[in-house]
N, C-alpha and C positions, 0 to 999 in steps of 0.2 A: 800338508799331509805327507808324510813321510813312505816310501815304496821302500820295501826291502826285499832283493832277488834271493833266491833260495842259495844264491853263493856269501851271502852275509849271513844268512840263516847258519849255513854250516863251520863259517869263518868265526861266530859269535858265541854258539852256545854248545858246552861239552854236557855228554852225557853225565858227569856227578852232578853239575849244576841244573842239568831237567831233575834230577831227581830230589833234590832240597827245594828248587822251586814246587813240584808236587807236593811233598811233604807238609809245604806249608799251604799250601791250595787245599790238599784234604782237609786239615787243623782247621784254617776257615770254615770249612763245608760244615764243618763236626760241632764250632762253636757257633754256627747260623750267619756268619760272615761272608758268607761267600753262595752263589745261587749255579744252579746245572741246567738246561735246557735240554732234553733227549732228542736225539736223532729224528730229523722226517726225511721222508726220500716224497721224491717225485718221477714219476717211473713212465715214460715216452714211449710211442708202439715201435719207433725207430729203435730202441734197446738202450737209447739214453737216458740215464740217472741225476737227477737232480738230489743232493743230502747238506740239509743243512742243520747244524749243531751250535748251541750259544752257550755263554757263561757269563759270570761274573766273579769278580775276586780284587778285593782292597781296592785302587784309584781305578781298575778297567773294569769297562764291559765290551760284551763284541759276537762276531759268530764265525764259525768257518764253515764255508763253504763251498761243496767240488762238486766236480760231475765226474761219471765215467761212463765206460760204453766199453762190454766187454769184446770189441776189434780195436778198439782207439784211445786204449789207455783210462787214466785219469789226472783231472787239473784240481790243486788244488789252491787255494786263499782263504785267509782268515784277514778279516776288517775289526783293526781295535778303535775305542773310543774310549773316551776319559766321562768317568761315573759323575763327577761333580757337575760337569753341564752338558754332557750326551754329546758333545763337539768329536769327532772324527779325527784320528790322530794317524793312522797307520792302515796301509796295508802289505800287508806280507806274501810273499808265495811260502808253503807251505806243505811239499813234499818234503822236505828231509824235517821243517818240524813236527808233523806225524810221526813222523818214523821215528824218530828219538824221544817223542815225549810217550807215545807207547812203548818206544825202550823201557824208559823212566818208570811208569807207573809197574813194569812187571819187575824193574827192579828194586824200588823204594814196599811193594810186596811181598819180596823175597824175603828183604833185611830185616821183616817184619815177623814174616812165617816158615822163612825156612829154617835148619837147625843151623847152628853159628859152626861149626864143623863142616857143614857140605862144600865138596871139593870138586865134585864131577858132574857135569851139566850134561843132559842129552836133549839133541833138536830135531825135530822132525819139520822140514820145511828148512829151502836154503834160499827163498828169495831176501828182499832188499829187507821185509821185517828183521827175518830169521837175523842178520848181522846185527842190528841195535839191540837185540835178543841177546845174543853173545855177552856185548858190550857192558849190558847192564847187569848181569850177573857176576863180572870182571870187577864191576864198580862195588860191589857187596859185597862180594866171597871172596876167598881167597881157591880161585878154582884154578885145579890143576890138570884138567883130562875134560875135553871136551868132543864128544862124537855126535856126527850127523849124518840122520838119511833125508833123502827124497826119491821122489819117483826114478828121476833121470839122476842115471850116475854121474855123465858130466856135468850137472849143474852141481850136484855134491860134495864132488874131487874139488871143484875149482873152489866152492865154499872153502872147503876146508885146509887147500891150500893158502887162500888167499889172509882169511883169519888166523891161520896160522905163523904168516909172515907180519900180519898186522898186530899180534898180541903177545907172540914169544910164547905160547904157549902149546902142547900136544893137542892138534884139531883132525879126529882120524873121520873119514868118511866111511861108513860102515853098508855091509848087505842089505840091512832088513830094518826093518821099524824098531822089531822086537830088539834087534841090538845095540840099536841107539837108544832105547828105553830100561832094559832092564838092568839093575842095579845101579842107575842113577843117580846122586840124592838131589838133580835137578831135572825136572823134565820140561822142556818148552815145546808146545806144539804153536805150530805160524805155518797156516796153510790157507786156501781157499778149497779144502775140504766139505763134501757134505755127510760123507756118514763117516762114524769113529775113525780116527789113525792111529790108535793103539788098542791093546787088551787089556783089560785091569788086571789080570793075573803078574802081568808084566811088571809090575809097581808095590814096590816094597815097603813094609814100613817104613815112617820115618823120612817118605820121600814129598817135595814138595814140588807140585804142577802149575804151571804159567800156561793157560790155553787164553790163546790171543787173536787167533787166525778169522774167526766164524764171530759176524755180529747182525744175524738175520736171525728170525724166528727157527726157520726149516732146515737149517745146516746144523754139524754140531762137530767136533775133532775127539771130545772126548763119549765112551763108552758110559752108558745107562750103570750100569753096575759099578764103576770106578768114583761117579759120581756117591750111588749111594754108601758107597764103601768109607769116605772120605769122614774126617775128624772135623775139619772145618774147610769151608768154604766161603772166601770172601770173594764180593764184586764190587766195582767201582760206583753204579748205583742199583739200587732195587728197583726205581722206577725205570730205570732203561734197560736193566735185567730182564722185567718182566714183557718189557716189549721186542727184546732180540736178544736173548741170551740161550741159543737152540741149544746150548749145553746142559739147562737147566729146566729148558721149557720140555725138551724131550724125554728127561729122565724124572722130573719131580711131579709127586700129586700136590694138591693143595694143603696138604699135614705137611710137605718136604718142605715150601715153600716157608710155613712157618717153625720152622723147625729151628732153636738155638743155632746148631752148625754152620745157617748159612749169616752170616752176616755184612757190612758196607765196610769196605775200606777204611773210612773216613773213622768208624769208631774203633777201628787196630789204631789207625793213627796217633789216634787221641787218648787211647788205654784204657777207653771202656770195656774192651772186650779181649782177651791176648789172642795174640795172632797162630801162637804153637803153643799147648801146654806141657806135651812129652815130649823125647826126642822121637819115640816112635810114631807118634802122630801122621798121618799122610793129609794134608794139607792144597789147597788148590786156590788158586786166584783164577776169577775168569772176568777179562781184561774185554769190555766194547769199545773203549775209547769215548771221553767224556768232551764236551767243549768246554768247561770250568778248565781244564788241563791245557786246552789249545791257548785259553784268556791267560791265565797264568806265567805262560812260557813267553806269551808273545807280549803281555806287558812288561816283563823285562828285558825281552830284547828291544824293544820299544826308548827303553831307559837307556841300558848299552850301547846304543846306537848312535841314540844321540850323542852319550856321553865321548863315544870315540870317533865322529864324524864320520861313522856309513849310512851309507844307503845316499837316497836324492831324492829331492821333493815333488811331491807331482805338483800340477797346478791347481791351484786353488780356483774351483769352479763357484763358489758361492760362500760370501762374508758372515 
């Protein structure tokens, strides 16, 4: 069985390549190839989280799972196995492949639904998401002006310093929500938010939204109104949408729910359904993070690994 440290993890797999891995993860999904397992948590009086998430996709199956405990961080791992005989092949640590394959999936969403023109991204939120945020827009657009707030100004300056030396690109750290949001033609919100971080006034035609931060029932980043303002709206699934998508759970009655507008990833994917019809369109992906997407990434680093002698073996506890 194969162990792979989160320093392989970041050493093996770039942000274009999570995103063509997902691409072909949804395709599956879309042509019944491929299976999702939604999120459970497991909730301790001590404040510890138990969440565990599965999938399936071509030779792998597997599930990630972490814990956290809002004083003590969070640990995360995903365990792959090989579909043909359920044998055990890998495991992974699994912080930076979070982090990048929900890069991934808000990017390979963009390329999908935002307009082929959009140049200027705004972020709200500058932790460790908000960066693969960045990156994955980088990967799709050809963006040239990128601004962010958050709460604390020194978390935001250093963001925007720091992306800005990592990208070659203009990363300005601005006042207010409202400035990092309006006239945008990309908005990403990556927060741990519970009620709005922006106004829908704020949001222009034509403008397309990544909210990624919030995958609880009771939380939400985006506004009730901005929601129903929206031309389309895609999620990664319907079935995990409906059990922690407070973006949708908060602002939709059961007509919204069935409503054309909102639709699965998996069928933009596949071009059952187009992702942007106009350019004025305002457009939204709300991103939970799938384990079909953990299975995906981590079966080919899986492949890679071997192929290029990283990672070490654990021992083999049973034949």
């Amino acid at each position: 069985m194969l162990f792979l440290a989160e320093s392989d993890v970041v050493a093996l797999l770039s942000m274009k390549e999570a995103i063509c891995l997902l691409r072909v993860a949804f395709a599956r999904l879309a042509a019944g190839e491929a299976q999702n397992q939604p999120r459970r948590r497991l909730t301790l009086p001590t404040g510890a989280v138990l969440h565990s998430m599965g999938g399936a996709c071509g030779e792998y199956f597997g599930t990630k799972i972490y814990s956290t405990h809002p004083r003590h961080g969070a640990h995360f791992l995903v365990i792959l196995y090989r579909a043909e005989d359920a044998r055990p092949l890998a495991l992974l640590e699994a912080n930076h492949l979070g982090q990048i394959r929900t890069g991934a999936a808000s990017g390979l969403a963009t390329d999908l639904m935002a307009r082929e023109d959009a140049g200027t991204v705004g972020i709200i939120g500058s932790g460790f998401q908000a960066r693969t945020q960045l990156e994955a827009m980088l990967a799709v657009r050809g963006v040239r002006l990128a601004r962010v707030w958050s709460r604390t100004a020194q978390n935001r300056e250093r963001f925007a310093r720091e992306m800005a030396g990592r990208f070659g690109l203009p990363v300005e750290a601005v006042e207010s929500a409202r400035a990092a949001v309006e006239g945008m033609d990309i908005v990403v919100t990556a927060t741990s938010a519970r009620e709005p971080v922006m106004e829908d006034g704020w949001v222009l035609p034509g403008t397309h939204v990544n909210a990624t931060g919030s995958n609880q029932a009771g939380r939400r980043e985006l506004p009730g109104e901005l929601v129903g303002r929206a031309d389309r709206i895609a999620v990664d699934s319907m079935e995990q949408a409906l059990m922690e998508s407070g973006d949708l759970l908060l602002a939709l009655n059961e007509a919204g729910w069935q409503s054309s507008r909102l639709v699965e990833l998996k069928d933009v994917v596949s071009g059952e359904v187009p992702g942007r019809r106009t350019p004025s369109e305002i457009t939204v992906f709300k991103s939970n993070g799938l384990g079909l997407e953990d299975v995906a990434v981590a079966g080919w680093l899986y492949e890679e690994a071997r192929e290029r002698g990283v990672g070490r073996e654990l021992p083999v506890l049973y034949s």
